[in-house]
BAFI-903649 format. One line per 10 residues: number of its first residue (from 1); their letters; for each residue x, y, z of C-alpha. Coordinates in nm, 2 decimals, padded with zeros to 4 digits. Example, Ala and Ser with C-alpha at 12.3 -4.5 7.8 and 13.67 -1.06 7.14 Angstrom:
<sites>
1) as) 01.23:-00.45:00.78; 01.37:-00.11:00.71 $
</sites>
This chain:
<sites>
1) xxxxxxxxxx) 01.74:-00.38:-03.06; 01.77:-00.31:-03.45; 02.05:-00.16:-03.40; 02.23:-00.44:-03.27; 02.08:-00.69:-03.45; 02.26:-00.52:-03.75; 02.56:-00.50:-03.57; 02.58:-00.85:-03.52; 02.47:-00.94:-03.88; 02.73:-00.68:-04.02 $
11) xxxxxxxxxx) 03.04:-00.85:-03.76; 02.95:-01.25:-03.82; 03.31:-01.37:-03.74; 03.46:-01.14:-03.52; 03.50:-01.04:-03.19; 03.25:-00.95:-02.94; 03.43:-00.81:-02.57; 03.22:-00.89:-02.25; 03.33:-00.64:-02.03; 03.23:-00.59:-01.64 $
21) xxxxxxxxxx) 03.01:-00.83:-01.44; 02.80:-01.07:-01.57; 02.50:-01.16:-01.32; 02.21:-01.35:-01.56; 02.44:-01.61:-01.78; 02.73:-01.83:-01.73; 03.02:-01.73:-02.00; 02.96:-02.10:-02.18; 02.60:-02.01:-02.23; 02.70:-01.65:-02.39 $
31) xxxxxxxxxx) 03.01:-01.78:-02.59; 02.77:-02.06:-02.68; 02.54:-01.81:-02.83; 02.81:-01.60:-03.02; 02.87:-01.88:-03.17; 02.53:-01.99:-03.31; 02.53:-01.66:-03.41; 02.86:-01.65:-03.56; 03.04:-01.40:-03.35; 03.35:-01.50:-03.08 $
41) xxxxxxxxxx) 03.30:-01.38:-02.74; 03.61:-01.28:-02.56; 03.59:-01.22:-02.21; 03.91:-01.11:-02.12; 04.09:-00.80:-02.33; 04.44:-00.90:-02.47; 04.49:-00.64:-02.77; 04.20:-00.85:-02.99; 04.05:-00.70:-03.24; 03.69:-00.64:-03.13 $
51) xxxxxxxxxx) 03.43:-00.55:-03.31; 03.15:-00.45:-03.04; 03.13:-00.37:-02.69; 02.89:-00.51:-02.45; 02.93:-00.30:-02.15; 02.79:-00.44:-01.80; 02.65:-00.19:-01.57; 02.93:-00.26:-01.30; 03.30:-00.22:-01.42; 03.64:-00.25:-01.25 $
61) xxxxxxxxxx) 03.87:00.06:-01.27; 04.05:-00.12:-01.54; 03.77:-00.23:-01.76; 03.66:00.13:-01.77; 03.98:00.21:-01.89; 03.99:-00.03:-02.18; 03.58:00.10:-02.24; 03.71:00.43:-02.25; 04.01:00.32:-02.51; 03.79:00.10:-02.75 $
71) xxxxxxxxxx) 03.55:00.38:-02.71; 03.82:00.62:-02.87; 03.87:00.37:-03.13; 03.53:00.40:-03.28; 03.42:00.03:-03.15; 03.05:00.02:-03.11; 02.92:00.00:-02.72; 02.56:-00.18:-02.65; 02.45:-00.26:-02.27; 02.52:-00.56:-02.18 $
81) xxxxxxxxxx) 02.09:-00.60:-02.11; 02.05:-00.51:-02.42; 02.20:-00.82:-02.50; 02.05:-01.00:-02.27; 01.73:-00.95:-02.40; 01.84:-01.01:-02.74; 01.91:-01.31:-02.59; 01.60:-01.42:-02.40; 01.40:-01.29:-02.74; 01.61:-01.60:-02.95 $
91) xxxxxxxxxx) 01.51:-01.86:-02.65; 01.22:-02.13:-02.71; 00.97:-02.11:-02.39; 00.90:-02.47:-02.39; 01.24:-02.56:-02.48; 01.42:-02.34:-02.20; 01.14:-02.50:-01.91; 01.15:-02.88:-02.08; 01.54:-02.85:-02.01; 01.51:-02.70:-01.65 $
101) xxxxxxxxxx) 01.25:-02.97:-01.54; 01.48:-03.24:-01.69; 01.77:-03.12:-01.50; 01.73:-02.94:-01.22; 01.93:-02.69:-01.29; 01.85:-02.46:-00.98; 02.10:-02.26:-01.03; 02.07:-02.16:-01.41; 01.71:-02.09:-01.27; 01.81:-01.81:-01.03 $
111) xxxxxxxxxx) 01.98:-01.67:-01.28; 01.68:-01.68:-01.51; 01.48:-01.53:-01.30; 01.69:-01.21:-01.26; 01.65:-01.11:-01.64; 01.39:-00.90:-01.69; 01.35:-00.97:-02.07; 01.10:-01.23:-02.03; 00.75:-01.21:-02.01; 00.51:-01.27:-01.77 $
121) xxxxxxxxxx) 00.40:-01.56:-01.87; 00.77:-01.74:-01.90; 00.81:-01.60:-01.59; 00.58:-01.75:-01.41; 00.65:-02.09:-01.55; 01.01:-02.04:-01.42; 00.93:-01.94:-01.10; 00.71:-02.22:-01.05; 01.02:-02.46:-01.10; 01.20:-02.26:-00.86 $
131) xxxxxxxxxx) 01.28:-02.47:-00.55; 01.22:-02.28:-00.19; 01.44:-02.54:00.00; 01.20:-02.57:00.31; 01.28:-02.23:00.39; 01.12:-01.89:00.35; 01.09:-01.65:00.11; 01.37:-01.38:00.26; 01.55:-01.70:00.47; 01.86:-01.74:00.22 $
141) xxxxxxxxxx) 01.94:-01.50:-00.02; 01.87:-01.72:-00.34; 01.53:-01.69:-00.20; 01.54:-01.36:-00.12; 01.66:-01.27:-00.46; 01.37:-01.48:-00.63; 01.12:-01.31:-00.42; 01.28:-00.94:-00.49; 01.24:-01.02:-00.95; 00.87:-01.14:-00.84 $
151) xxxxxxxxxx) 00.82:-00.83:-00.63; 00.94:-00.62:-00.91; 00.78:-00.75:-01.18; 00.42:-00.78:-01.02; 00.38:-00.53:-00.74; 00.13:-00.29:-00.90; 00.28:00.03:-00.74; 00.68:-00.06:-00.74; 00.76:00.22:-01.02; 00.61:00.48:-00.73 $
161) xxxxxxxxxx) 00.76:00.31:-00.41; 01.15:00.14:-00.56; 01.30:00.17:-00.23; 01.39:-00.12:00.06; 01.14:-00.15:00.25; 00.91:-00.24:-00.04; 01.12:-00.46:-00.20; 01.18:-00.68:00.13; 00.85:-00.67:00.28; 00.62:-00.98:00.36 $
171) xxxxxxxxxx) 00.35:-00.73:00.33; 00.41:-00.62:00.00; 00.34:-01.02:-00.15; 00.01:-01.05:00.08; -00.08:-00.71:-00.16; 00.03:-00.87:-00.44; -00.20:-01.20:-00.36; -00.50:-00.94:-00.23; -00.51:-00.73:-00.54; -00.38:-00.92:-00.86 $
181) xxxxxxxxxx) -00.62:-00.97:-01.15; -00.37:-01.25:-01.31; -00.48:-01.58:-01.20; -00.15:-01.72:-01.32; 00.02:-01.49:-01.06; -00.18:-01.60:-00.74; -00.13:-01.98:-00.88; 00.27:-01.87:-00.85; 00.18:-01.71:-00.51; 00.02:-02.06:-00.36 $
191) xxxxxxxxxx) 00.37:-02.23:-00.47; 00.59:-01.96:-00.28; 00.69:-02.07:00.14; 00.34:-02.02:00.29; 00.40:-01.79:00.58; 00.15:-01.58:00.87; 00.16:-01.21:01.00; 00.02:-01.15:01.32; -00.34:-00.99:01.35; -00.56:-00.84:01.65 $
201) xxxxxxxxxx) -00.81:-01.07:01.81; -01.10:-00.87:01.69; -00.99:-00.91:01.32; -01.01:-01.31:01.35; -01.16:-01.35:01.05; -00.94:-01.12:00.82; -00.67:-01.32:00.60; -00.32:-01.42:00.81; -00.14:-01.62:00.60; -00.05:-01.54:00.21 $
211) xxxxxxxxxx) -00.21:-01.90:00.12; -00.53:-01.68:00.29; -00.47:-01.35:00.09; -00.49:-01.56:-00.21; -00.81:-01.74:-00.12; -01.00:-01.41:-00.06; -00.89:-01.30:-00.39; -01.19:-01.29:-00.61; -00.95:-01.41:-00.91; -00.86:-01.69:-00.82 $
221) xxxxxxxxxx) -00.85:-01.99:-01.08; -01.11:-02.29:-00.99; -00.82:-02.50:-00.99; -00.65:-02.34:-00.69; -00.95:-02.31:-00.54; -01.04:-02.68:-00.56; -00.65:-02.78:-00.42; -00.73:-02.52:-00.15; -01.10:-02.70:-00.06; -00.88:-03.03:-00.08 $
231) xxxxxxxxxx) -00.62:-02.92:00.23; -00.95:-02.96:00.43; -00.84:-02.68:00.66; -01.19:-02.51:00.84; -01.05:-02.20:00.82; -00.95:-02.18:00.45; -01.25:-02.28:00.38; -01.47:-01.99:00.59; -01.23:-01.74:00.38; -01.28:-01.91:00.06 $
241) xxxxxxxxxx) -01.66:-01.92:00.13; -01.70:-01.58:00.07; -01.49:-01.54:-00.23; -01.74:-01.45:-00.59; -01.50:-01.71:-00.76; -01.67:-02.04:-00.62; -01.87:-02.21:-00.84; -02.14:-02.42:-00.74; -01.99:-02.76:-00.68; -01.74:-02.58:-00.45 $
251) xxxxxxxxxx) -02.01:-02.43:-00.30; -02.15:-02.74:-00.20; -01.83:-02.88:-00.07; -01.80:-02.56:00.19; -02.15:-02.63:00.28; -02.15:-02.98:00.34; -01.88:-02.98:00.57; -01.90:-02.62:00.68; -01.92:-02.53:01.01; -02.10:-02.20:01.12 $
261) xxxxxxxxxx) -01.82:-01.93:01.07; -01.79:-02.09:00.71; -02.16:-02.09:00.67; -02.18:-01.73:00.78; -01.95:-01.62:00.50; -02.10:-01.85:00.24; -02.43:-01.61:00.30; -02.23:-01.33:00.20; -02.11:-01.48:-00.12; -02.20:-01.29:-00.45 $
271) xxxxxxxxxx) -02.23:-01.51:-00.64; -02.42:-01.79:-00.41; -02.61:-02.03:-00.66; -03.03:-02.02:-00.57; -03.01:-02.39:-00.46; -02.76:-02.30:-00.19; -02.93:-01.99:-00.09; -03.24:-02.18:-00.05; -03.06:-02.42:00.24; -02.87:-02.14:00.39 $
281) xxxxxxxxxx) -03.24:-02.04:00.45; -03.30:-02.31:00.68; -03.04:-02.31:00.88; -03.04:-02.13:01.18; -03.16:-01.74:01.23; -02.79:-01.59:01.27; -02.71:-01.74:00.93; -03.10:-01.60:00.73; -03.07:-01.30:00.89; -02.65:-01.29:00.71 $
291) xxxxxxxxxx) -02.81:-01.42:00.43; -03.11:-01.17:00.36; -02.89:-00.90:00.48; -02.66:-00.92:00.18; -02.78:-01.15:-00.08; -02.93:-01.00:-00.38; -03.28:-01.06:-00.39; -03.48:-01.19:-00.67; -03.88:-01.25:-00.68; -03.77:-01.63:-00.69 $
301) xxxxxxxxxx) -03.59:-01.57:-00.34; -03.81:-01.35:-00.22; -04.11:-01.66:-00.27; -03.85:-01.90:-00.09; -03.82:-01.61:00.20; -04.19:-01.57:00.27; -04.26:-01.94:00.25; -04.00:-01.98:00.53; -04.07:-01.75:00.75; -04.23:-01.37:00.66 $
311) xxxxxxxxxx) -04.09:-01.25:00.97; -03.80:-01.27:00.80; -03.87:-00.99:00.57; -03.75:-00.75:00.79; -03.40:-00.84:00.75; -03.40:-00.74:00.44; -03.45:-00.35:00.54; -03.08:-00.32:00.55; -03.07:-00.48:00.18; -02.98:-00.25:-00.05 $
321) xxxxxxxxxx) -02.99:-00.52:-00.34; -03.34:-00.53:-00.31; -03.46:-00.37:-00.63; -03.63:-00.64:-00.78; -03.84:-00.68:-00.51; -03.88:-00.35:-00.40; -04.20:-00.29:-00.51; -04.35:-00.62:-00.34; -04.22:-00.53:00.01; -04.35:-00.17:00.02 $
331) xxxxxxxxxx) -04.68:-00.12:00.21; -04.68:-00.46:00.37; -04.67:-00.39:00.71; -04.54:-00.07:00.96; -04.28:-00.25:01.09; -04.13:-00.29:00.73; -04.19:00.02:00.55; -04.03:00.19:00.87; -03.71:-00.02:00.85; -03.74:00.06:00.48 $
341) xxxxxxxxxx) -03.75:00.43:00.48; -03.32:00.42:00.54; -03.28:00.18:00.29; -03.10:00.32:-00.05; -03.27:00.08:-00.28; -03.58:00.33:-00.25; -03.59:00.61:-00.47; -03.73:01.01:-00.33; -04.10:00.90:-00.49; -04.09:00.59:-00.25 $
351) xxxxxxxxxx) -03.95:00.81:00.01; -04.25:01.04:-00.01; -04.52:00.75:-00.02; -04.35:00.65:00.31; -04.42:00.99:00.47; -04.74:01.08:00.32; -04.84:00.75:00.48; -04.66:00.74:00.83; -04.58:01.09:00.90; -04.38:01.20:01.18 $
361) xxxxxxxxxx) -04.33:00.79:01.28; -04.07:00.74:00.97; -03.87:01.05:00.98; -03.61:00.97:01.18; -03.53:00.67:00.88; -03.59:00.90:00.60; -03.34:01.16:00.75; -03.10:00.89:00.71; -03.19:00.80:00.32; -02.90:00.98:00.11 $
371) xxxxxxxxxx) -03.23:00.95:-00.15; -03.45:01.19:00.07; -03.51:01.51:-00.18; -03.38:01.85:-00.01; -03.73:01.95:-00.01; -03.83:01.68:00.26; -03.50:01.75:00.43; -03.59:02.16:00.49; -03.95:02.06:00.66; -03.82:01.83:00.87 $
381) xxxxxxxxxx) -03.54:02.04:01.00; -03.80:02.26:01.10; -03.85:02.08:01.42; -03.57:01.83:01.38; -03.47:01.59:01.71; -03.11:01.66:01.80; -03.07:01.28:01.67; -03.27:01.41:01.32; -02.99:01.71:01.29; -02.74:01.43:01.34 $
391) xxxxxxxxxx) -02.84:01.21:01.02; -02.97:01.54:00.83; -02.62:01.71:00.87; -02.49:01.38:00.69; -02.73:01.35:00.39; -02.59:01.46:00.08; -02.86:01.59:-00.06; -02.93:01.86:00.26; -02.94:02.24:00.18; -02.64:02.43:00.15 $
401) xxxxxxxxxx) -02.82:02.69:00.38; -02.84:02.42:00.64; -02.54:02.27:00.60; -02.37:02.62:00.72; -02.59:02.66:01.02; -02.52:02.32:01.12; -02.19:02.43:01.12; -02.15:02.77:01.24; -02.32:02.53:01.54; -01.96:02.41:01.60 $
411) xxxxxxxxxx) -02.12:02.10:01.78; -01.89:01.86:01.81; -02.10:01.56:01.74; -02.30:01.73:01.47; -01.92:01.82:01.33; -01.82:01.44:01.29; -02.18:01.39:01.09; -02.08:01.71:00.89; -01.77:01.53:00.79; -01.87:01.23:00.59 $
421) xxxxxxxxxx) -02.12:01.51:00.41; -01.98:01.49:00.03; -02.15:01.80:-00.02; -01.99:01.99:00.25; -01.85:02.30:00.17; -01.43:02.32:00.08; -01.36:02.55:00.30; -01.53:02.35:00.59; -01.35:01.98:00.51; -01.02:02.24:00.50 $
431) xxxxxxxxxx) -01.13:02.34:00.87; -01.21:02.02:00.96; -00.88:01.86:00.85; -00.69:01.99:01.11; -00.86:01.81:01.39; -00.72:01.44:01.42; -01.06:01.31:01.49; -01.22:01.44:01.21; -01.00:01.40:00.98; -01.02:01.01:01.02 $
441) xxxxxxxxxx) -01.39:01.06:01.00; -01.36:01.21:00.67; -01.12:00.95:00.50; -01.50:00.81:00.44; -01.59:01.09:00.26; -01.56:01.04:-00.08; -01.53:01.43:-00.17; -01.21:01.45:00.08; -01.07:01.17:-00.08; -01.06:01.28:-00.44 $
451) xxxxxxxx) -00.95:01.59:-00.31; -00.62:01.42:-00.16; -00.59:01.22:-00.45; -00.53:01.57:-00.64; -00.33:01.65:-00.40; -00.54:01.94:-00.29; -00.52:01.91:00.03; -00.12:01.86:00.08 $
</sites>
């Protein structure tokens, strides 16, 4: 870029040759800037004297010639994007969009949107201008090329995957609206044709639509979220119910008109306000049980709990945000320090006051505690149930000594526990990868994961 801004400085009244095609800008907008600048652009070659060469990226047999010729000369050559973004760098943001609001100009848009010289943020603001004609976003191919520059520009893996497919798959914006962090970019994404891909009956409640992508987004702005609440759509709103992003007057809105699917994801929310949480309570037991199954759990909720209903405390056994409380629902009751011995929130002291206390009627929970110490683990494989073995030849923290009996066992049910062991042996994941069954099983190990992402295991 320095180099060519000292080109230009050093050439002020002269020629500059535009040579090939020219995609982004109309020749009056580039001659217009030549001459601001002080330069003449010349767009056909007639013998001129030129003083630089902007060279497009496609060129007819002839203009390569006539590069090759001026090239021979000693006349300076600079990419024509160069220039181009040289260009884009001299434009005023609010300038450029104040002028493309005032007059529609669709069609300088498109071309706008195509040069890659502009930030994000200008971006954004000039593809929310942009004008999808009631059709969708690979329908036309003004469209199609608006959608392809987003795609580019925002799909977090396009250096890795630049091919086709990528580039004109629906998929590939619902990824874009699942994962982005830029709240500016899902607002873009809510302006874009809203469009549905089809989904199996058991996954009703996964997003369908890319307006749906974006509301499960945990970064969306409030703003969206509020013109999202306002479509009044029921299902929207049981996918926006469970998004962290909700404040609490939105909150209230999907409660107050909410019907049970909604309210079922609103008990899931992580960041459900107390007052809410407190009238999710009440409601009925499908929705406290979803509720004190996932909510975090303070010593304020934990009061509101026990003044409801204390036989509600045992649906928080499968809480593992109950740390808090933890110490206030130990020792209770049986029934709940049972239930509790599988719970993670418990540490291997807690583990241990659970045995020392119950014996032999809490084992089969504690076998499943990825917190039970290996000491625990060895005396109760002892005289392990075929079902103990089973949760024993998961836990992390089991014996390497047992873990290779287990299995040399080559039991095929005791294999798919083996499989989602993170402490399991190299060798034995390499075994196990080359049975199809398994191998799914272990894309929840964590241990075989990292080791495909290293490309270990290619």
């Amino acid at each position: 870029m320095q180099q060519l801004e000292e080109l230009l400085r050093n050439n002020k009244g002269r020629n500059l040759l535009f040579l090939g095609k020219i995609f982004n800008f109309t020749q009056d907008e580039l001659s217009k800037f030549c001459s601001k600048l002080g330069l003449n652009a010349i767009f056909k070659y007639e013998g001129q004297d030129i003083a630089l060469t902007l060279l497009s990226s496609i060129l007819t047999p002839l203009e390569e010639q006539i590069s090759y010729e001026l090239y021979e000369k000693k006349v300076p050559e600079i990419k024509l994007e160069e220039f181009e973004n040289f260009y884009v760098k001299s434009l005023k943001p609010n300038s450029l969009l104040m002028s493309l609001k005032l007059s529609n100009n669709q069609e300088r848009l498109k071309r706008l949107l195509k040069v890659k010289a502009f930030d994000d943020e200008t971006f954004l603001k000039l593809f929310n201008l942009y004008n999808w004609d009631n059709e969708g976003v690979f329908d036309n191919d003004d469209n199609r090329d608006v959608t392809i520059s987003f795609i580019k520009r925002f799909y977090p893996h396009f250096s890795h995957f630049n091919h086709h497919e990528i580039m004109h798959s629906p998929a590939t914006i619902l990824e874009i609206a699942l994962t982005s962090t830029n709240p500016e970019v899902l607002k873009a994404l809510s302006t874009m044709p809203n469009f549905a891909i089809n989904s199996r009956k058991q996954e009703e409640w996964k997003p369908r639509e890319l307006r749906e992508f974006i509301a499960v987004n945990p970064n969306i702005p409030n703003d969206l979220v509020d013109s999202f609440i306002n479509l009044k759509l029921s299902r929207l709103d049981t996918l926006l119910a469970q998004n962290s992003a909700l404040n609490l007057e939105q909150q209230k809105k999907i409660l107050t008109r909410g019907n049970k699917e909604s309210l079922l994801k609103l008990a899931i929310n992580p960041n459900l306000d107390d007052s809410i949480f407190k009238t999710l309570l009440d409601k009925d037991r499908a929705i406290a049980k979803e509720l004190l199954e996932n909510q975090k759990i303070t010593k304020k909720r934990l009061k509101a709990i026990e003044a409801k209903d204390k036989n509600y405390l045992h649906y928080l056994a499968n809480n593992v945000d109950i740390l808090e409380v933890k110490d206030e629902l130990l020792f209770k009751n049986e029934e709940l320090d049972i239930a509790l011995a599988s719970n993670k929130a418990l540490n291997s002291s807690d583990l241990e006051a659970l045995y020392k206390k119950y014996g032999s009627k809490v084992v089969d929970n504690l076998c499943k505690n990825p917190n039970l110490s290996s000491k625990l683990i060895s005396k109760f494989y002892k005289n392990a149930t075929n079902e103990q073995k089973l949760y024993i030849a998961s836990n992390p923290n089991t014996p390497q000594e047992i873990l290779d009996e287990l299995f040399h066992l080559d039991n095929k049910e005791i294999n798919r526990y083996l499989a989602l062991n993170p402490s399991l042996k190299d060798e034995y994941l390499d075994y196990f990868k080359l049975d199809n069954e398994l191998l799914r099983i272990m894309s929840n190990n964590q241990k075989f994961l990292q080791k495909v992402s290293k490309k270990e295991y290619i």
